[in-house]
Residue frames as qw, qx, qy, qz and C-alpha x, y, z in Angstrom:
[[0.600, -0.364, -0.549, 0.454, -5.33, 12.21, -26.94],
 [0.106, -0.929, -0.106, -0.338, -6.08, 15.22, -24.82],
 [0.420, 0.644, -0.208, 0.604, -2.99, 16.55, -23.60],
 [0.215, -0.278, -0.444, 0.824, -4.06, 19.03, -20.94],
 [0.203, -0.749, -0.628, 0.056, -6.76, 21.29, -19.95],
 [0.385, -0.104, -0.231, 0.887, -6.59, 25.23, -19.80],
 [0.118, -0.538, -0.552, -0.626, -9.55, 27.03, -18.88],
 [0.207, -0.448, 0.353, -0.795, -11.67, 28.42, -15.99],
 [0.253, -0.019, -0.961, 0.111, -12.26, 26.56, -12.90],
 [0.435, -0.397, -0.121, -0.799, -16.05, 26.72, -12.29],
 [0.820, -0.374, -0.082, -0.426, -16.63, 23.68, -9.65],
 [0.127, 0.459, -0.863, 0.166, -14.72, 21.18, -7.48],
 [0.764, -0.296, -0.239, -0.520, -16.22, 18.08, -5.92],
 [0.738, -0.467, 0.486, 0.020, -15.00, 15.58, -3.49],
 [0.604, -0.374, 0.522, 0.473, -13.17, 14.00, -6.47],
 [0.496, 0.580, 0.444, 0.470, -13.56, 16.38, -9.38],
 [0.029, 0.474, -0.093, -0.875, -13.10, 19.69, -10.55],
 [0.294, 0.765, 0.552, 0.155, -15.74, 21.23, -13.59],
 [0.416, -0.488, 0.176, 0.747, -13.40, 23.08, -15.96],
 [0.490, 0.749, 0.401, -0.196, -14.98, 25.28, -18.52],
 [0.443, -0.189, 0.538, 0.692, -13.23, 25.33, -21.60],
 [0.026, -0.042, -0.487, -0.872, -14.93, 27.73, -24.52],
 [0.512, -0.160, 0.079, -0.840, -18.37, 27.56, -22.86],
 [0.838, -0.042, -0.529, -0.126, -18.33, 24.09, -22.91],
 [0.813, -0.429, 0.304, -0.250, -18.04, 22.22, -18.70],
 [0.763, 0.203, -0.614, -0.013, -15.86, 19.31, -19.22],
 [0.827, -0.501, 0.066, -0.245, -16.34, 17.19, -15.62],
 [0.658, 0.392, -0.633, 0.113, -12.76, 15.82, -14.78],
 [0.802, -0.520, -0.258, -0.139, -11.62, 13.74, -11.89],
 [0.147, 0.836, -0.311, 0.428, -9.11, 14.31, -9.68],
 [0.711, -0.073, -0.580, 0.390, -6.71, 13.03, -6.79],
 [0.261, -0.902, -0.320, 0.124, -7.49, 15.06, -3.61],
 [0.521, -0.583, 0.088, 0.617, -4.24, 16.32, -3.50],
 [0.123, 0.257, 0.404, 0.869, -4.70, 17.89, -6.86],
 [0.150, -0.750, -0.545, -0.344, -7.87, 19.52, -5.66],
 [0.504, -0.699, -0.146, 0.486, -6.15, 21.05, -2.80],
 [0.342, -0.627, 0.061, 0.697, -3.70, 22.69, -4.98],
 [0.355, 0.363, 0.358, 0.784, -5.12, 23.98, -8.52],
 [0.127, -0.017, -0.053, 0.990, -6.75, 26.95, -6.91],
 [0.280, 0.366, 0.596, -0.658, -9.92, 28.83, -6.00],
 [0.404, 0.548, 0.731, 0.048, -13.22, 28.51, -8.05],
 [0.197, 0.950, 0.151, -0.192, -13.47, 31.25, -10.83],
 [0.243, -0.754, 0.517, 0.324, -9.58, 31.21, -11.46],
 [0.717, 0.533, -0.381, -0.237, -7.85, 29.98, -14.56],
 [0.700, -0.263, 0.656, 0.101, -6.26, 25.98, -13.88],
 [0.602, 0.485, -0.613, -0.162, -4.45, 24.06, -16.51],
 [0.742, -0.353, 0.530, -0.210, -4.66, 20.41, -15.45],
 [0.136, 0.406, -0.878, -0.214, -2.82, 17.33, -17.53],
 [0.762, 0.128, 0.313, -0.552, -4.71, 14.97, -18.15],
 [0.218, -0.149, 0.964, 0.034, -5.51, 11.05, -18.92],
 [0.660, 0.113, -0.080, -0.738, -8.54, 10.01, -21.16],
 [0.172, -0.157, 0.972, -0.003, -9.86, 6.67, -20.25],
 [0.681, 0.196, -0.293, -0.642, -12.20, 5.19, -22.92],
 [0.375, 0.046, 0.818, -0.433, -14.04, 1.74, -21.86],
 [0.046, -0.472, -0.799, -0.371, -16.87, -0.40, -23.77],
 [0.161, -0.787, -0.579, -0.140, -19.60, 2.03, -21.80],
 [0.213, -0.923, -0.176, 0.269, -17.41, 5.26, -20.43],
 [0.562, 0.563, 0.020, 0.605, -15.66, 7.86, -21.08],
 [0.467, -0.792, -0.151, 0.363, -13.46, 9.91, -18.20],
 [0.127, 0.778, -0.264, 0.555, -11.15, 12.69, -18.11],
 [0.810, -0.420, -0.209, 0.353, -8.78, 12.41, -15.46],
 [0.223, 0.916, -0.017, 0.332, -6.71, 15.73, -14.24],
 [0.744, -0.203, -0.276, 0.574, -3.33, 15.65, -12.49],
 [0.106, -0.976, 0.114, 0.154, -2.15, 19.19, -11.09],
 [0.140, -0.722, 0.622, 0.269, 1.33, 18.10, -12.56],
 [0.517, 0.514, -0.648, -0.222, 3.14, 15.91, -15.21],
 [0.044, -0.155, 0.924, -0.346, 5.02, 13.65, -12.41],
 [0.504, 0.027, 0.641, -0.579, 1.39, 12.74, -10.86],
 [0.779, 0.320, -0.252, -0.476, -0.14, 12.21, -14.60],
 [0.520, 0.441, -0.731, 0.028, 2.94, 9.61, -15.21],
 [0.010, -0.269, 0.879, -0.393, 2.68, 7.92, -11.89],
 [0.696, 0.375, 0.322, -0.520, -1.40, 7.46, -12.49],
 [0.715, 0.497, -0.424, -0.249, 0.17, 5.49, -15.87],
 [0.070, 0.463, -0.858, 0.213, 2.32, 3.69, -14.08],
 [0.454, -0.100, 0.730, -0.501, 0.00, 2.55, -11.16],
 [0.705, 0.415, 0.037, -0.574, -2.62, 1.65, -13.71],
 [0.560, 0.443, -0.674, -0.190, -0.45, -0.60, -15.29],
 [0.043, 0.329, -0.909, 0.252, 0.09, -2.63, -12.59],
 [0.415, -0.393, -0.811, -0.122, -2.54, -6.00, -12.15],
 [0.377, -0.500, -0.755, 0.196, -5.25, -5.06, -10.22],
 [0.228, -0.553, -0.240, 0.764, -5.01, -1.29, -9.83],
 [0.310, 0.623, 0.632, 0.342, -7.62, 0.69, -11.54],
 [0.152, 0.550, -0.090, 0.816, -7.96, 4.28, -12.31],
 [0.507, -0.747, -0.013, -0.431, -10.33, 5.02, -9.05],
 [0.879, -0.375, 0.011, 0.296, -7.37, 2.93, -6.54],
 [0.576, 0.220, 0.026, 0.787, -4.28, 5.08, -8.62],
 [0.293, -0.785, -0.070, -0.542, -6.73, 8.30, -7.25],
 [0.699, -0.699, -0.081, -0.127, -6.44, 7.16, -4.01],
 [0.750, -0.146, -0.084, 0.640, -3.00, 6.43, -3.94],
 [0.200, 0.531, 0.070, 0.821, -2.37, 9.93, -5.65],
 [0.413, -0.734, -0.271, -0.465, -4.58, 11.33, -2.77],
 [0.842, -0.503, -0.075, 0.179, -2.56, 9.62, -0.36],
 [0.661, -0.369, 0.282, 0.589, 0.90, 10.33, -1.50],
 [0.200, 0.789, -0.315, -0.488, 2.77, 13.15, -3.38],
 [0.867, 0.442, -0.125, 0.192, 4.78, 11.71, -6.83],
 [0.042, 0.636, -0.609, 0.472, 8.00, 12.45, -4.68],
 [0.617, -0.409, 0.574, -0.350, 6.63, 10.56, -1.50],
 [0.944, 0.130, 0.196, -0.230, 5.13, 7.36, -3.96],
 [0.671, 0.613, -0.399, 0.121, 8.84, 7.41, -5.94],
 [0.103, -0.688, 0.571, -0.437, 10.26, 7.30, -2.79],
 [0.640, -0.218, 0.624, -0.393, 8.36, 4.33, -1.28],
 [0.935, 0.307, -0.040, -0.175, 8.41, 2.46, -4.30],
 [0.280, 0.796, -0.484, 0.233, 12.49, 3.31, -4.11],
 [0.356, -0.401, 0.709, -0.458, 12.39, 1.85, -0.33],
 [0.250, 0.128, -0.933, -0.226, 9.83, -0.98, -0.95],
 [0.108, 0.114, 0.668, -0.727, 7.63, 0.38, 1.66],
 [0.206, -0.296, -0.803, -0.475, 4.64, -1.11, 1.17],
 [0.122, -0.541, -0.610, 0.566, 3.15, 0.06, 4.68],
 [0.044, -0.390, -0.050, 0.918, 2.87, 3.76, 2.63],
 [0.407, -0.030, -0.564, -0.718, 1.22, 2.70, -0.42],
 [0.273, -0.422, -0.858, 0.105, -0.92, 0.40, 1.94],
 [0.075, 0.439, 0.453, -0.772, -1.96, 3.81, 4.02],
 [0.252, 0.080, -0.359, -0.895, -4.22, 4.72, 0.50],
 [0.681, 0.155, 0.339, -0.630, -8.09, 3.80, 0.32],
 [0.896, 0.373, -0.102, -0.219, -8.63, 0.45, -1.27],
 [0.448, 0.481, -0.732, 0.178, -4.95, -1.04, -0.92],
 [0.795, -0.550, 0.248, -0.061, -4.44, -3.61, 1.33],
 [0.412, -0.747, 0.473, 0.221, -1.26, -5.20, 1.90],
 [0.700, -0.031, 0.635, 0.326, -0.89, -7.62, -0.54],
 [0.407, 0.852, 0.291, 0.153, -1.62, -4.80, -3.45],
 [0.114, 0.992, -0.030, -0.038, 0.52, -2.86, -2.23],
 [0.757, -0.222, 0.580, 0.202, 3.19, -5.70, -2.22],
 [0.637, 0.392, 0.549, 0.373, 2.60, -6.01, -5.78],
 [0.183, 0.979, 0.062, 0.069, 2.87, -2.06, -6.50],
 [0.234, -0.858, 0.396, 0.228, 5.70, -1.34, -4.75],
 [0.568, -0.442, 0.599, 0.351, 7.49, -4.46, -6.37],
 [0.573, 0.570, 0.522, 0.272, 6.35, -4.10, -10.25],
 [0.277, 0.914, -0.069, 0.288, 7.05, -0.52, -10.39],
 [0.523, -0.592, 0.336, 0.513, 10.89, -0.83, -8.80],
 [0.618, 0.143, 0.582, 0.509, 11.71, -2.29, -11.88],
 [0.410, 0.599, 0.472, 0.500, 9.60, -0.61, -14.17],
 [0.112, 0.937, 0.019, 0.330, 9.89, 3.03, -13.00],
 [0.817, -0.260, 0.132, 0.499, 13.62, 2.13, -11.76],
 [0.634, 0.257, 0.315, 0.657, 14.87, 3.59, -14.94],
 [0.001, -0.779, -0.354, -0.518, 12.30, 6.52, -15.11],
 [0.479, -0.863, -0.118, 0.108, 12.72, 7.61, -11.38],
 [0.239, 0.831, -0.266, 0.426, 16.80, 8.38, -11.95],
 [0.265, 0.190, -0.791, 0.517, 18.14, 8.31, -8.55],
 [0.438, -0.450, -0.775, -0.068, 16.20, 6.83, -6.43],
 [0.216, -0.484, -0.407, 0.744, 17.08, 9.36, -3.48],
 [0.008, 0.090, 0.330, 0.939, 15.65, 12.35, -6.49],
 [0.138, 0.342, 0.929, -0.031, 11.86, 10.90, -6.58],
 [0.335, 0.537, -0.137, -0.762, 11.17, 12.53, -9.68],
 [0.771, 0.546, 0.324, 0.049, 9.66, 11.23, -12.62],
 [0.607, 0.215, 0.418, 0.641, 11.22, 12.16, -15.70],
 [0.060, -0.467, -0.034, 0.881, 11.77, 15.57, -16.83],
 [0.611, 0.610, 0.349, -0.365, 9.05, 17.00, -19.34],
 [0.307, 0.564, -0.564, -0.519, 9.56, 17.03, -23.34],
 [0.502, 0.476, -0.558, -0.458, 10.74, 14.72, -25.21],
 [0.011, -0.146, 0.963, -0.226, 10.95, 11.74, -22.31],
 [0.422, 0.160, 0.603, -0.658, 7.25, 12.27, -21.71],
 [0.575, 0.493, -0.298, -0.581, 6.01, 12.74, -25.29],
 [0.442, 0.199, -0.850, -0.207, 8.05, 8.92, -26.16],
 [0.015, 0.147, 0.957, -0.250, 6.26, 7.19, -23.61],
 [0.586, 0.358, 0.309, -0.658, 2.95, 8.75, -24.77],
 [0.613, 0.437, -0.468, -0.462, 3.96, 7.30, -27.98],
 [0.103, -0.006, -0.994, 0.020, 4.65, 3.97, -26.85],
 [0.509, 0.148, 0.635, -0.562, 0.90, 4.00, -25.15],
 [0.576, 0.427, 0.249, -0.651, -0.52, 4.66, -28.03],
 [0.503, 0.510, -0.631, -0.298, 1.15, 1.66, -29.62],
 [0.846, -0.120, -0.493, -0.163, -0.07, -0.71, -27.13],
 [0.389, 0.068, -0.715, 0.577, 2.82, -0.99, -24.53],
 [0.651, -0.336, -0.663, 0.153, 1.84, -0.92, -21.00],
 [0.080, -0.954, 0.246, -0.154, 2.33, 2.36, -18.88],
 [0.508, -0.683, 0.483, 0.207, 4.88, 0.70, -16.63],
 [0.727, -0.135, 0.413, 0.532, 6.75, -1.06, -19.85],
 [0.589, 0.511, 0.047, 0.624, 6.91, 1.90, -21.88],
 [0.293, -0.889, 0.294, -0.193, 8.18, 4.12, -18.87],
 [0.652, -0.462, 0.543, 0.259, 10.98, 1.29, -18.36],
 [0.805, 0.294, 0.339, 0.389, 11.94, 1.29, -22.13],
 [0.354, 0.773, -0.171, 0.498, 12.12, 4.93, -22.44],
 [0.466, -0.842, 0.267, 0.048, 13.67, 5.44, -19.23],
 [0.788, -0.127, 0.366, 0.478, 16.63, 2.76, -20.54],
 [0.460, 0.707, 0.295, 0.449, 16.51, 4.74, -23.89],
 [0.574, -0.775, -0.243, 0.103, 16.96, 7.41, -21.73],
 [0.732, -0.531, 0.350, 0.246, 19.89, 6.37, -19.82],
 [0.820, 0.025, 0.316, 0.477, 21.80, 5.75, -22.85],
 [0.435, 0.626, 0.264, 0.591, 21.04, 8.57, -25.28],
 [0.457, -0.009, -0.141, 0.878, 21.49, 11.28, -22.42],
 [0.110, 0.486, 0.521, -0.693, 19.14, 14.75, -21.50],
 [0.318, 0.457, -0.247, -0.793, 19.33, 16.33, -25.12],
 [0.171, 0.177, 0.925, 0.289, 18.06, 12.89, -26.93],
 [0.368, 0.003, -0.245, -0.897, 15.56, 13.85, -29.51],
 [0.774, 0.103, 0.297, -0.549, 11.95, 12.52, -29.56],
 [0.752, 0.501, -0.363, -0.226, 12.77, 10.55, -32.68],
 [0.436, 0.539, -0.685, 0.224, 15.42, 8.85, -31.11],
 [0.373, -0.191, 0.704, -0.573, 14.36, 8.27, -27.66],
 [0.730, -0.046, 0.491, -0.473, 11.46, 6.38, -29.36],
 [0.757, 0.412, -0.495, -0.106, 13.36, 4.27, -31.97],
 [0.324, 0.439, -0.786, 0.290, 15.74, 3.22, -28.98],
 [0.247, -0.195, 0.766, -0.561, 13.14, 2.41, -26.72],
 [0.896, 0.172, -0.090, -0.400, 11.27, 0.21, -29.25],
 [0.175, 0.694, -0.615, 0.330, 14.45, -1.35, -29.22],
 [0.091, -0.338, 0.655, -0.669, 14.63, -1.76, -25.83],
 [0.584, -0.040, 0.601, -0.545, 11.28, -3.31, -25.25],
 [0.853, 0.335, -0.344, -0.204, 11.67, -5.95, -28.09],
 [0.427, 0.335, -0.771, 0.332, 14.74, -7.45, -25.99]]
């Protein structure tokens, strides 16, 4: 899995950026509101990033932050919301504003993104209470989880099959119990755990 991205930023497009990494281009896509704010062409960007592999593509996907990567797992999880509809939402709404309205229930906000109508965004706002309930913290915060060791166990749950939004609501419980300093190792033994019950 590719991590992140640190290199020089040689192009942007309406929803990409063309980040050159050892002489090698690598074409990633982007939420506008990450194009707005990794910085002018020619300048060094580091972008997080989502690799989505498909019977006939392969994408790169670049978040200008963690929070936005994790909320582009989330959304993605939920029926019916694909990677180009979690763009738009991302475009539409900060990871603060979308934690918020998912907090409130406010489906009118996630409805203001290309491609959502209301009944999608019904089903967003009320699949990820639950599941990024745990992960968001206080609801009035609308923060993802803090990096390390919270992020790292829900990469490991992906890549064991779970769901974004059910392994962001197992480690978030896992979380909750084991406290801020909870090693990797632990966070994902308790939040296999957790999503077996």
């Amino acid at each position: 899995m590719i991590a992140y991205l640190k290199g020089r930023l040689v192009a942007t497009g309406v929803d990409h950026a063309v980040v050159e990494l050892v002489g090698i281009g690598l074409q990633v896509n982007c939420s506008a509101k990450t194009l707005a704010s990794i910085g002018p062409v020619g300048e060094a960007v580091l972008l997080h990033t989502e690799l989505l592999v498909g019977e006939d593509f392969m994408r790169l996907v670049g978040f200008a932050s963690a929070a936005e990567r994790d909320w582009f797992r989330l959304l993605t999880g939920v029926q019916g919301v694909g990677a180009r509809v979690a763009l738009a939402i991302l475009s539409t709404l900060a990871p603060d504003e979308l934690a918020r309205a998912v907090a409130a229930q406010d489906k009118a906000m996630v409805a203001r993104a290309n491609g959502v109508g209301p009944k999608l965004a019904e089903r967003i706002v009320r699949e990820l209470k639950d599941a990024a309930g745990p992960a968001l913290g206080p609801a009035a915060s609308g923060t993802m989880p803090a990096a390390g060791a919270t992020n790292d166990a829900i990469s490991a749950l992906l890549n064991l099959g779970f769901k974004p939004a059910e392994a962001s609501a197992a480690v978030g419980r896992a979380s909750e119990d084991l406290g801020e300093g909870a090693s990797l190792d632990a966070l994902v033994r308790l939040a296999l755990k957790k999503a077996a019950r």
